[in-house]
mmCIF file of the N, C-alpha and C atoms, coordinates in Angstrom:
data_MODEL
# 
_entry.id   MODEL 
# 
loop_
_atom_site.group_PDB 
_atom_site.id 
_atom_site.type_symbol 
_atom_site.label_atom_id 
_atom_site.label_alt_id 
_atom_site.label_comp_id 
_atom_site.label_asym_id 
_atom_site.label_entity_id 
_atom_site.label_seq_id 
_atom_site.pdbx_PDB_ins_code 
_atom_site.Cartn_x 
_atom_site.Cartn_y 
_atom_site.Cartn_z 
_atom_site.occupancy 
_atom_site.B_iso_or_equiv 
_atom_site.pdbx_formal_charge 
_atom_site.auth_seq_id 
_atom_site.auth_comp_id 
_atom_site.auth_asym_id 
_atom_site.auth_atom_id 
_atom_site.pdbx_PDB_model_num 
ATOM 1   N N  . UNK A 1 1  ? -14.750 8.351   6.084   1.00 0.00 ? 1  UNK A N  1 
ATOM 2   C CA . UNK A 1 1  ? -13.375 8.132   6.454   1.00 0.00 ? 1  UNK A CA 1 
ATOM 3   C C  . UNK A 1 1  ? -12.800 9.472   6.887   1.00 0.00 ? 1  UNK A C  1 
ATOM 4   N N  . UNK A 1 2  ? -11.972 9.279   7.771   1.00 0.00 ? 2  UNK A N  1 
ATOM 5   C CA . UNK A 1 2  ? -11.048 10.524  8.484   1.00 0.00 ? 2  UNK A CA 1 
ATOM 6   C C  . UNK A 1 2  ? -9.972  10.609  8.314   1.00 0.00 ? 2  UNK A C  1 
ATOM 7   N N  . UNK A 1 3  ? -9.593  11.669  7.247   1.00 0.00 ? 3  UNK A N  1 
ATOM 8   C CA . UNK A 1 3  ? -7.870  11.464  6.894   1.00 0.00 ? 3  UNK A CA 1 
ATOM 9   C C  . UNK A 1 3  ? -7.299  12.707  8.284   1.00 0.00 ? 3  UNK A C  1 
ATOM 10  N N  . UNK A 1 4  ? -6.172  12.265  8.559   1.00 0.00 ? 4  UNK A N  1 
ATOM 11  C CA . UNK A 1 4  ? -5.179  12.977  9.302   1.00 0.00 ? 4  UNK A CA 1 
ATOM 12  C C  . UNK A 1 4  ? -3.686  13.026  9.109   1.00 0.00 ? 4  UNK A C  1 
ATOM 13  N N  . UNK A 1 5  ? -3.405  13.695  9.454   1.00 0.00 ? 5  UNK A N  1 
ATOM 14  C CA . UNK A 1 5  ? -2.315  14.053  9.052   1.00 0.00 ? 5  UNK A CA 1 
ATOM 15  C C  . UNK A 1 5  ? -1.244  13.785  7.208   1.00 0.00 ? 5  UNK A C  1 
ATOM 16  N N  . UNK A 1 6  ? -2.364  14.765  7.029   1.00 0.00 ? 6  UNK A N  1 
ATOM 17  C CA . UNK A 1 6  ? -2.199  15.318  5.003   1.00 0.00 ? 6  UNK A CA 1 
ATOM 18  C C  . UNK A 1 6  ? -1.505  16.144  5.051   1.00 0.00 ? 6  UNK A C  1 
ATOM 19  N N  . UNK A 1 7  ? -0.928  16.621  3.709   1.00 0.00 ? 7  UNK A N  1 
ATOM 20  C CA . UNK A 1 7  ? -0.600  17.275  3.314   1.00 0.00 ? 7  UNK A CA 1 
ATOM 21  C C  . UNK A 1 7  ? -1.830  18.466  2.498   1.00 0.00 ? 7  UNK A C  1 
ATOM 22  N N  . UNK A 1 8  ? -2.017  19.189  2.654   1.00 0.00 ? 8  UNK A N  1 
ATOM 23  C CA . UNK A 1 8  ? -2.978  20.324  1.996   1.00 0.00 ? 8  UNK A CA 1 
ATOM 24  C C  . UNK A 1 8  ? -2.124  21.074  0.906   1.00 0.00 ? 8  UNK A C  1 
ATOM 25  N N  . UNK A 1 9  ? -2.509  21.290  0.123   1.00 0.00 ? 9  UNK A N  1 
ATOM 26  C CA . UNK A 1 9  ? -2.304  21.970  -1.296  1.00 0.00 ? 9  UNK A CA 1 
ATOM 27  C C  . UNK A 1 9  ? -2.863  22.644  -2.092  1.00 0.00 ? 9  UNK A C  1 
ATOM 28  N N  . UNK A 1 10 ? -3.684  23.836  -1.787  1.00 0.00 ? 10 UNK A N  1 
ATOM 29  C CA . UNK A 1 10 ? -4.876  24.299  -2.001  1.00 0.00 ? 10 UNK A CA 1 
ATOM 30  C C  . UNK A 1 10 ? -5.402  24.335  -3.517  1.00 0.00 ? 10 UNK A C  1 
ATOM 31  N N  . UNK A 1 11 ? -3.975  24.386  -4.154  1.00 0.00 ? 11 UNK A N  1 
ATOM 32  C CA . UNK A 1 11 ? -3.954  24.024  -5.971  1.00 0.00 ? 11 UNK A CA 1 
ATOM 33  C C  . UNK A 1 11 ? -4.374  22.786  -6.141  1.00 0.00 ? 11 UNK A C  1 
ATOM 34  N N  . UNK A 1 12 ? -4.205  21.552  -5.455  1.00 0.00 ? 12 UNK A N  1 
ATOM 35  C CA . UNK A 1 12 ? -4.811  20.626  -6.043  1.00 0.00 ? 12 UNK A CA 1 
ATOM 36  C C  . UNK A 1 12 ? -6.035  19.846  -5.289  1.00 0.00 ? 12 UNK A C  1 
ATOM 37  N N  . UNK A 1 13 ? -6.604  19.269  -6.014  1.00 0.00 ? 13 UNK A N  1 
ATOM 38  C CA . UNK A 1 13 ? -8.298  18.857  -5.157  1.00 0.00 ? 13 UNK A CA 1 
ATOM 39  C C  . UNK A 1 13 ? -8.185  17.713  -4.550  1.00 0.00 ? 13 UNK A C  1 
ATOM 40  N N  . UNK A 1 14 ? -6.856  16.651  -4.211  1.00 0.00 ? 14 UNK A N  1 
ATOM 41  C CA . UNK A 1 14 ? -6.958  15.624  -3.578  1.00 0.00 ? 14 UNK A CA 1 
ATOM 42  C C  . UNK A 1 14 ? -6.434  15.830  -2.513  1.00 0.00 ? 14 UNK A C  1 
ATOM 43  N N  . UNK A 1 15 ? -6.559  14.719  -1.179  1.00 0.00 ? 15 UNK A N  1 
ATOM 44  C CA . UNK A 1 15 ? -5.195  14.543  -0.178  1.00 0.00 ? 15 UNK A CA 1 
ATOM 45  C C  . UNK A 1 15 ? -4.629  13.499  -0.606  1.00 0.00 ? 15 UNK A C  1 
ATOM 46  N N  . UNK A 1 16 ? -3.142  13.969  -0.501  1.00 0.00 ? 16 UNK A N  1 
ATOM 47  C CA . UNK A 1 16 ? -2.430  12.777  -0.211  1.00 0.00 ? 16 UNK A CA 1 
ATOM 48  C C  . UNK A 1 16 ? -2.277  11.895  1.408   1.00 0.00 ? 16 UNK A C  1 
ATOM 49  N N  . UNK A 1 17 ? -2.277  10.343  0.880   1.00 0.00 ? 17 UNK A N  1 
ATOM 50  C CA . UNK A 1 17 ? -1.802  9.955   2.082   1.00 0.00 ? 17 UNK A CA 1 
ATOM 51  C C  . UNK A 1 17 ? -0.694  8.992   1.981   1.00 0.00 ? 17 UNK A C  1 
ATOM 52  N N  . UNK A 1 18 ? -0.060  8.528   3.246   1.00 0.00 ? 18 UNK A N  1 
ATOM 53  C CA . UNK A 1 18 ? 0.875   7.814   3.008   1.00 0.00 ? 18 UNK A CA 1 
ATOM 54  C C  . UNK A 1 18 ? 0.185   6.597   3.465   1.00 0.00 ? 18 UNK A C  1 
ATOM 55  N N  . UNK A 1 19 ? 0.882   5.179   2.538   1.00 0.00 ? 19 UNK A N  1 
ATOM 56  C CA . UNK A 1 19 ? 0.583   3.926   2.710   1.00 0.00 ? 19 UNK A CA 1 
ATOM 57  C C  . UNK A 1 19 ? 1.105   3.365   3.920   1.00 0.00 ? 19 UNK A C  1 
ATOM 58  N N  . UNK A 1 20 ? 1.960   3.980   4.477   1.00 0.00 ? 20 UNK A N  1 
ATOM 59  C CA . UNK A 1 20 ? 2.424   3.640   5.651   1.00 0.00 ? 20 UNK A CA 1 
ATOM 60  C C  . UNK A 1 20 ? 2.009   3.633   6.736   1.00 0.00 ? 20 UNK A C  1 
ATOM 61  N N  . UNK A 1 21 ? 1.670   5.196   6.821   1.00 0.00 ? 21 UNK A N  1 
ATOM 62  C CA . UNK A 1 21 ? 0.522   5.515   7.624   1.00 0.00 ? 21 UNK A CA 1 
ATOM 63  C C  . UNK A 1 21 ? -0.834  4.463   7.855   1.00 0.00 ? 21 UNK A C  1 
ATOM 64  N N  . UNK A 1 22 ? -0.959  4.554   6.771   1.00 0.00 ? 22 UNK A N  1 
ATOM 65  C CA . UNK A 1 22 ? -2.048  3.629   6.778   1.00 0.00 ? 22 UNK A CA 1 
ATOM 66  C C  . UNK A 1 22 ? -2.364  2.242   7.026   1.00 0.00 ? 22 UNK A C  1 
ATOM 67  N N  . UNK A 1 23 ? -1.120  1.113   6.630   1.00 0.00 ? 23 UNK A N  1 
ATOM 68  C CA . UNK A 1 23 ? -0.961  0.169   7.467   1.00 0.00 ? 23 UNK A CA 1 
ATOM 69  C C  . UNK A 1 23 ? -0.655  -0.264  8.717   1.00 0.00 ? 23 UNK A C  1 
ATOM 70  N N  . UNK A 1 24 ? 0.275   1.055   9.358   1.00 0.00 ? 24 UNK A N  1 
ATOM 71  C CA . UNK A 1 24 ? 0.031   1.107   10.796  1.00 0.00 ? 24 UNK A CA 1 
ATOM 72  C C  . UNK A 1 24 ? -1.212  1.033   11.786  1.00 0.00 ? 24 UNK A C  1 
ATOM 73  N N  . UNK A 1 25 ? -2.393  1.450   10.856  1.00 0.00 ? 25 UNK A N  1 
ATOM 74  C CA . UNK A 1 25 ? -3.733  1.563   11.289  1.00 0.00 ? 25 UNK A CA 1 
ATOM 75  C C  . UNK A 1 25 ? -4.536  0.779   10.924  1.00 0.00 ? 25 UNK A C  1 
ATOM 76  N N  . UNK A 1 26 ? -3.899  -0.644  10.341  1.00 0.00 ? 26 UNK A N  1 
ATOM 77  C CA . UNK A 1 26 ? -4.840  -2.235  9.627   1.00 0.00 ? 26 UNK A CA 1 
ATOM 78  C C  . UNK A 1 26 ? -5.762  -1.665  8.519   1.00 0.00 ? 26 UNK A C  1 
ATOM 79  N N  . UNK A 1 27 ? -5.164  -0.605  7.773   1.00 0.00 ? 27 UNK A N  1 
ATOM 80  C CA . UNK A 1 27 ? -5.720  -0.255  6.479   1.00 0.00 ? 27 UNK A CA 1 
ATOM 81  C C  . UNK A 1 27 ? -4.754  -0.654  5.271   1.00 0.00 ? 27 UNK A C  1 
ATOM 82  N N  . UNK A 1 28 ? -5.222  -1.616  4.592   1.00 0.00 ? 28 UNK A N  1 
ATOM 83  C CA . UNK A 1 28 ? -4.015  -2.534  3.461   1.00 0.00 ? 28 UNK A CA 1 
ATOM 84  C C  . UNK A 1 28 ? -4.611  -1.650  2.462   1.00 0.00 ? 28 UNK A C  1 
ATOM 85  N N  . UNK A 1 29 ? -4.115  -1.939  0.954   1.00 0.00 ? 29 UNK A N  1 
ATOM 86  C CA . UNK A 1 29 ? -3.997  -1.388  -0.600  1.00 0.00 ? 29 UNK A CA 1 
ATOM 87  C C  . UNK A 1 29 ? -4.066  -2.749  -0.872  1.00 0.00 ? 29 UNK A C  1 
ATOM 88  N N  . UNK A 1 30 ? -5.679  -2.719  -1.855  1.00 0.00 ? 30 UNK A N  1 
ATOM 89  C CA . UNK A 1 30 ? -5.687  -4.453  -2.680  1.00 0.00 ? 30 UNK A CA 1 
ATOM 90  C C  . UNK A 1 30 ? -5.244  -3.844  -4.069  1.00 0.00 ? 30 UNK A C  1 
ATOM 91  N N  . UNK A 1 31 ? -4.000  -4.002  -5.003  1.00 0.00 ? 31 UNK A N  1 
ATOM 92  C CA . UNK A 1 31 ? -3.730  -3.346  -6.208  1.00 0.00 ? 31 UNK A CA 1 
ATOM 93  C C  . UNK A 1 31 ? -4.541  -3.782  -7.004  1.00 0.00 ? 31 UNK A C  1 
ATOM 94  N N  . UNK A 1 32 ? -5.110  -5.733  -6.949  1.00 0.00 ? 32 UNK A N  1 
ATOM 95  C CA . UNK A 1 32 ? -5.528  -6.100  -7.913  1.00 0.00 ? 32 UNK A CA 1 
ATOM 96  C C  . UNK A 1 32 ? -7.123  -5.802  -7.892  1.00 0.00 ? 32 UNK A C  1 
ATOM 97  N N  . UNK A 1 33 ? -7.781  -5.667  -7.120  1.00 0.00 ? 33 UNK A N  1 
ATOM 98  C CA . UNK A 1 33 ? -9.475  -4.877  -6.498  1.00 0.00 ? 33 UNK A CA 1 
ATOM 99  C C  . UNK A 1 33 ? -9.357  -3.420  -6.459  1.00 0.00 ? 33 UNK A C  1 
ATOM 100 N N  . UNK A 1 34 ? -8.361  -2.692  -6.541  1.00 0.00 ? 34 UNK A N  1 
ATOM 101 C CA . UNK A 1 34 ? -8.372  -1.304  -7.128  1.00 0.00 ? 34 UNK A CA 1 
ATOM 102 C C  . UNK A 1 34 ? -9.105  -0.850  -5.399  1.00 0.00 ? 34 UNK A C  1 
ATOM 103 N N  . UNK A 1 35 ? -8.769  -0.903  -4.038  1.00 0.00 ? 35 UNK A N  1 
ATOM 104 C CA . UNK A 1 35 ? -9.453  -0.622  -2.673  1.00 0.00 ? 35 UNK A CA 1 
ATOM 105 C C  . UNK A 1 35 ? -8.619  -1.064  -1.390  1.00 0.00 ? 35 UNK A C  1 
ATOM 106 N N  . UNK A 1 36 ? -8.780  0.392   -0.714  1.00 0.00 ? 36 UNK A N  1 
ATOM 107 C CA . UNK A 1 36 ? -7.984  0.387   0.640   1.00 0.00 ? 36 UNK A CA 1 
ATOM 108 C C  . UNK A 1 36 ? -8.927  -1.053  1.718   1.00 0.00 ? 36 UNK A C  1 
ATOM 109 N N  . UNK A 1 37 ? -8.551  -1.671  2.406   1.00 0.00 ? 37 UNK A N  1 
ATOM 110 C CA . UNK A 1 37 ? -9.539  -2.398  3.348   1.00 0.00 ? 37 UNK A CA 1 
ATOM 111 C C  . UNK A 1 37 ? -9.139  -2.673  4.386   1.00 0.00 ? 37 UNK A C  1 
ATOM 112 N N  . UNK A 1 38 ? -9.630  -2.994  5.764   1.00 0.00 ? 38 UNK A N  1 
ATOM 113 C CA . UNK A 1 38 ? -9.167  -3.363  6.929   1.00 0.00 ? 38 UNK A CA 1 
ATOM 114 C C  . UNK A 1 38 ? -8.787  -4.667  6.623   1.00 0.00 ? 38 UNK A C  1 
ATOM 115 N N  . UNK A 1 39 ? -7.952  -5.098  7.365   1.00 0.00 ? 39 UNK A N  1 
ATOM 116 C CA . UNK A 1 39 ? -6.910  -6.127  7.663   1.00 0.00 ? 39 UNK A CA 1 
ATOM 117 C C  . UNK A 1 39 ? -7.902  -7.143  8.312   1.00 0.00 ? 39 UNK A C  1 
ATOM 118 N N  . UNK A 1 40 ? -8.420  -6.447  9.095   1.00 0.00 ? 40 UNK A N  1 
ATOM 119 C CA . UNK A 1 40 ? -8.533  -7.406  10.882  1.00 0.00 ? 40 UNK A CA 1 
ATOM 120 C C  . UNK A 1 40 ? -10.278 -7.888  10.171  1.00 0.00 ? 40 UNK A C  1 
ATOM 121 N N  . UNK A 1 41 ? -11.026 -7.369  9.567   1.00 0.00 ? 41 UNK A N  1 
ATOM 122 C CA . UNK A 1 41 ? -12.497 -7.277  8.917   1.00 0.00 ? 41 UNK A CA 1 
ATOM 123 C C  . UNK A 1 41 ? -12.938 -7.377  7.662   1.00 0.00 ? 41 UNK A C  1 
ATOM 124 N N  . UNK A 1 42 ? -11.218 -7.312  6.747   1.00 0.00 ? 42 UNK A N  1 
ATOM 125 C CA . UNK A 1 42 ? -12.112 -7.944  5.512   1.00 0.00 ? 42 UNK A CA 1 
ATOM 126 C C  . UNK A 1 42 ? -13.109 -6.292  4.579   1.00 0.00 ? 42 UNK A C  1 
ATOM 127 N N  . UNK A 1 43 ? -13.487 -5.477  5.877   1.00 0.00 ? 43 UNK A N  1 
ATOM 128 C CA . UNK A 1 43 ? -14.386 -4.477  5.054   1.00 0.00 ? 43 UNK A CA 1 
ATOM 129 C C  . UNK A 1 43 ? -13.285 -3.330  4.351   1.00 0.00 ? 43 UNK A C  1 
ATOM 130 N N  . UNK A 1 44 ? -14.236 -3.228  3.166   1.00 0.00 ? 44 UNK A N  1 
ATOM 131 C CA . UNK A 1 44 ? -13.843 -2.175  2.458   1.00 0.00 ? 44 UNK A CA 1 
ATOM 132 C C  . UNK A 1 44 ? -13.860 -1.024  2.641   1.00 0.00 ? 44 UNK A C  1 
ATOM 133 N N  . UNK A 1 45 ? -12.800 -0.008  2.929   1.00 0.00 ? 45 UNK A N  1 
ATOM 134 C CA . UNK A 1 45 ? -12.392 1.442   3.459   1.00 0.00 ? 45 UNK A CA 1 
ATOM 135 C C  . UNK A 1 45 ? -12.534 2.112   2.362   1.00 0.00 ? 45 UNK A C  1 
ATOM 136 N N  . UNK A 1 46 ? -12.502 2.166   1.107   1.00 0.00 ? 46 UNK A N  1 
ATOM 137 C CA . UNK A 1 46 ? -12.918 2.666   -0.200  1.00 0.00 ? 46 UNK A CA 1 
ATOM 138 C C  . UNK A 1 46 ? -11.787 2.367   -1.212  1.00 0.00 ? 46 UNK A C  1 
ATOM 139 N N  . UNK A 1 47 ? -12.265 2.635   -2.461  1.00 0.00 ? 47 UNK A N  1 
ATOM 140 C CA . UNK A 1 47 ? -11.825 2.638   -3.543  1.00 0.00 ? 47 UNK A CA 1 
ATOM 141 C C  . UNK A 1 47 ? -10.923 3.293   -4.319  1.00 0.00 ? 47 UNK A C  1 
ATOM 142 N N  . UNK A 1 48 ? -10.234 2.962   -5.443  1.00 0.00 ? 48 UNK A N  1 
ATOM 143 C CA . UNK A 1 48 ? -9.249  3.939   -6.067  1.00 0.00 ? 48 UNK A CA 1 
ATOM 144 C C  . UNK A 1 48 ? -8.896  3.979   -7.139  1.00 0.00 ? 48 UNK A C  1 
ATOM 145 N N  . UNK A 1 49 ? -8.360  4.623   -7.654  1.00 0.00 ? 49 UNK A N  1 
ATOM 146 C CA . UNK A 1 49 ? -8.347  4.792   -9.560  1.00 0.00 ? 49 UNK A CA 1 
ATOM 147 C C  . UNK A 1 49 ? -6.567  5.203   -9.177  1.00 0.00 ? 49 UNK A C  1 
ATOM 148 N N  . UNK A 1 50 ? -6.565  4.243   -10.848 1.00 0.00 ? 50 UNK A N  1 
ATOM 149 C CA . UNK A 1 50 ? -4.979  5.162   -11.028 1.00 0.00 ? 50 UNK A CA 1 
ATOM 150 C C  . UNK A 1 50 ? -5.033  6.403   -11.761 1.00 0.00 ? 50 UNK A C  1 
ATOM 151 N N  . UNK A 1 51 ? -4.552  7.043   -11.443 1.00 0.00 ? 51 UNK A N  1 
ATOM 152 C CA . UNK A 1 51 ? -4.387  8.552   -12.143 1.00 0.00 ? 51 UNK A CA 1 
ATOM 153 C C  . UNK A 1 51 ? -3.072  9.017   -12.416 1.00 0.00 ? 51 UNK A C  1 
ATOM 154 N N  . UNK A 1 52 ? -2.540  8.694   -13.997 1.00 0.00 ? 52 UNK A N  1 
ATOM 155 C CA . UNK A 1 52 ? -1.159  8.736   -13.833 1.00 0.00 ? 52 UNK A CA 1 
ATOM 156 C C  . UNK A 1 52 ? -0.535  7.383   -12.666 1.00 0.00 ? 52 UNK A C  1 
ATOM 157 N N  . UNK A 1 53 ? 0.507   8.145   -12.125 1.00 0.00 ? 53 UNK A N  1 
ATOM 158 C CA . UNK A 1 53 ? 1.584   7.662   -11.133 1.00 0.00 ? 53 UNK A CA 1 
ATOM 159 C C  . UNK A 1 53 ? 1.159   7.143   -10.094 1.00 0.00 ? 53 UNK A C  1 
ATOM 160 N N  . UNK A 1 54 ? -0.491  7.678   -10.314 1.00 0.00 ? 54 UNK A N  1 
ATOM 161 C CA . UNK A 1 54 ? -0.797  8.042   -8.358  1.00 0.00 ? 54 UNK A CA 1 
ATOM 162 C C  . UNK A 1 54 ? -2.068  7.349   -8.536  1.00 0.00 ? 54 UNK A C  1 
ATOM 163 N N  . UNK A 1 55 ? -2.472  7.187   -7.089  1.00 0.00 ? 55 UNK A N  1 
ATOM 164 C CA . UNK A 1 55 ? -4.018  6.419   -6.988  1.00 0.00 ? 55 UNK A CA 1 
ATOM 165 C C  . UNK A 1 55 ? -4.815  7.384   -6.187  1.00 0.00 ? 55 UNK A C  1 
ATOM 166 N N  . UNK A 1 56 ? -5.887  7.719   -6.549  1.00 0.00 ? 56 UNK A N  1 
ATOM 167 C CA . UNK A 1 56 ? -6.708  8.526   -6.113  1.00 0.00 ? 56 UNK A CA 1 
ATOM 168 C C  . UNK A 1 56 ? -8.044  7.210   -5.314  1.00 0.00 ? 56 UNK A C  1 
ATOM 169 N N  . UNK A 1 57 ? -8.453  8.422   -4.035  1.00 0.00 ? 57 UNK A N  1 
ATOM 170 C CA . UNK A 1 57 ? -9.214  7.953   -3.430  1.00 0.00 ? 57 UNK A CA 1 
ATOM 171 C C  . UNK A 1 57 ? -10.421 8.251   -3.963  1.00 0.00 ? 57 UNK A C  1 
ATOM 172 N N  . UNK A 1 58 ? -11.938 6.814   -4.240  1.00 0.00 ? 58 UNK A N  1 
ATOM 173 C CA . UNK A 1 58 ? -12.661 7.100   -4.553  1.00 0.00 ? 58 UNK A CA 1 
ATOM 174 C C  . UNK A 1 58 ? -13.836 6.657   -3.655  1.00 0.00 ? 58 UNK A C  1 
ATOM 175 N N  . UNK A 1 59 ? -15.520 7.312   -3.308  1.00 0.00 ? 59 UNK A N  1 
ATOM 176 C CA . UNK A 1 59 ? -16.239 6.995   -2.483  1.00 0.00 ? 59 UNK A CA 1 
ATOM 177 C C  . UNK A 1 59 ? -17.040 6.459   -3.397  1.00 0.00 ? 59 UNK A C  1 
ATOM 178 N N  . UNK A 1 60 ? -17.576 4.959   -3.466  1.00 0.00 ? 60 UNK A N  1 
ATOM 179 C CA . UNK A 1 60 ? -18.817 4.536   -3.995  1.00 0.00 ? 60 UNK A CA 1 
ATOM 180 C C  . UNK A 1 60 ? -19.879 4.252   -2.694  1.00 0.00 ? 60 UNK A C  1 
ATOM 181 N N  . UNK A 1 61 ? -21.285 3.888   -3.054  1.00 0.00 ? 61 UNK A N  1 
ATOM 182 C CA . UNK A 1 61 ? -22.335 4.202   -1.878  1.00 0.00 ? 61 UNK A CA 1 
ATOM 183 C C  . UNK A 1 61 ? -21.826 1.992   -2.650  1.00 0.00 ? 61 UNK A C  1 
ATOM 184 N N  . UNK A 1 62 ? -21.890 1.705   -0.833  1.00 0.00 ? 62 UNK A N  1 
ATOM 185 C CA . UNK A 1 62 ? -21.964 0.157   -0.667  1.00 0.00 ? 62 UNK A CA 1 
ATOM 186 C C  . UNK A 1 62 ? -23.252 -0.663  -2.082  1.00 0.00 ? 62 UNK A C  1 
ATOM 187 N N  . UNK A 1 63 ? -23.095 -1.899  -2.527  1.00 0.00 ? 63 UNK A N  1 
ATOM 188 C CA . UNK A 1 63 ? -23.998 -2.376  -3.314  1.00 0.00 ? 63 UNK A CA 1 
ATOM 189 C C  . UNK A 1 63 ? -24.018 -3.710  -2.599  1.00 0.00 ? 63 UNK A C  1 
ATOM 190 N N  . UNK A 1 64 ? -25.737 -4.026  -2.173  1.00 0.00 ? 64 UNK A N  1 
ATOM 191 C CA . UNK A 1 64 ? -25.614 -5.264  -1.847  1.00 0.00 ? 64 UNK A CA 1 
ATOM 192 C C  . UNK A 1 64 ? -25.990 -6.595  -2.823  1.00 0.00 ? 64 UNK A C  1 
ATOM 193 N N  . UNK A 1 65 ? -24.835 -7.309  -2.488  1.00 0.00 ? 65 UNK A N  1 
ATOM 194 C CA . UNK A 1 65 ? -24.385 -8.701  -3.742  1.00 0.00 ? 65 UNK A CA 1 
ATOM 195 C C  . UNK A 1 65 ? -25.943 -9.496  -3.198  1.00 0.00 ? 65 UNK A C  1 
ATOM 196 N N  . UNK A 1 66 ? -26.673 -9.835  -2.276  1.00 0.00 ? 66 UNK A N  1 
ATOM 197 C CA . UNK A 1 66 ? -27.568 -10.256 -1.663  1.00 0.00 ? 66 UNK A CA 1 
ATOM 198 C C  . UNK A 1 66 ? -29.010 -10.135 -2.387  1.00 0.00 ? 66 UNK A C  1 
ATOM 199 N N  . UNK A 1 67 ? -29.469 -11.482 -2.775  1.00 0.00 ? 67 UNK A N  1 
ATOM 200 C CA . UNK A 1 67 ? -30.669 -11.717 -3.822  1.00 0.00 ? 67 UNK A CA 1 
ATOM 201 C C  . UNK A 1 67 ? -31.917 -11.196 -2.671  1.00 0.00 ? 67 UNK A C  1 
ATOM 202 N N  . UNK A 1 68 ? -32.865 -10.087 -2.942  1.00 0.00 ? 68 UNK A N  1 
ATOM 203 C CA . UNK A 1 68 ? -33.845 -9.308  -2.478  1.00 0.00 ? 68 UNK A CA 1 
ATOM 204 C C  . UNK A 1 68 ? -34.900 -10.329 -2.608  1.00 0.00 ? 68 UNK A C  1 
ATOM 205 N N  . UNK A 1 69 ? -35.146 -11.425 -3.378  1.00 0.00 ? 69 UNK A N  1 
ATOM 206 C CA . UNK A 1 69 ? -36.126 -12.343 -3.392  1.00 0.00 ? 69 UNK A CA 1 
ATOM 207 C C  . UNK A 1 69 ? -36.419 -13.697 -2.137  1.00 0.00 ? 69 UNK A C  1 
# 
């Protein structure tokens, strides 16, 4: 993922972004799935934890739900 236009803060280790931003660009917030996702696709843009006040962005590597047998 490509964040743009952040805020940088060299004291702290996250970016912030705005949700706004981000729905302008068919990227929604599922509160109750804890994950940013496209609108238009259904796919998952990544994950997030609450931390405190705030939700932090998190990267998991994809898991496929799909029986290998």
């Amino acid at each position: 993922m490509k964040l743009s236009h952040i805020a940088l803060v060299p004291t702290i280790f996250i970016n912030i972004i705005a949700l706004l931003r981000a729905t302008e660009n068919d990227i929604h917030f599922n509160l109750g799935r804890n994950l940013l996702y496209c609108l238009a696709t259904g796919e998952t843009v990544c994950y997030v934890k609450r931390l405190g006040g705030h939700w932090a962005l998190i990267y998991r590597e994809p898991t496929s739900t799909l029986d290998s047998t």
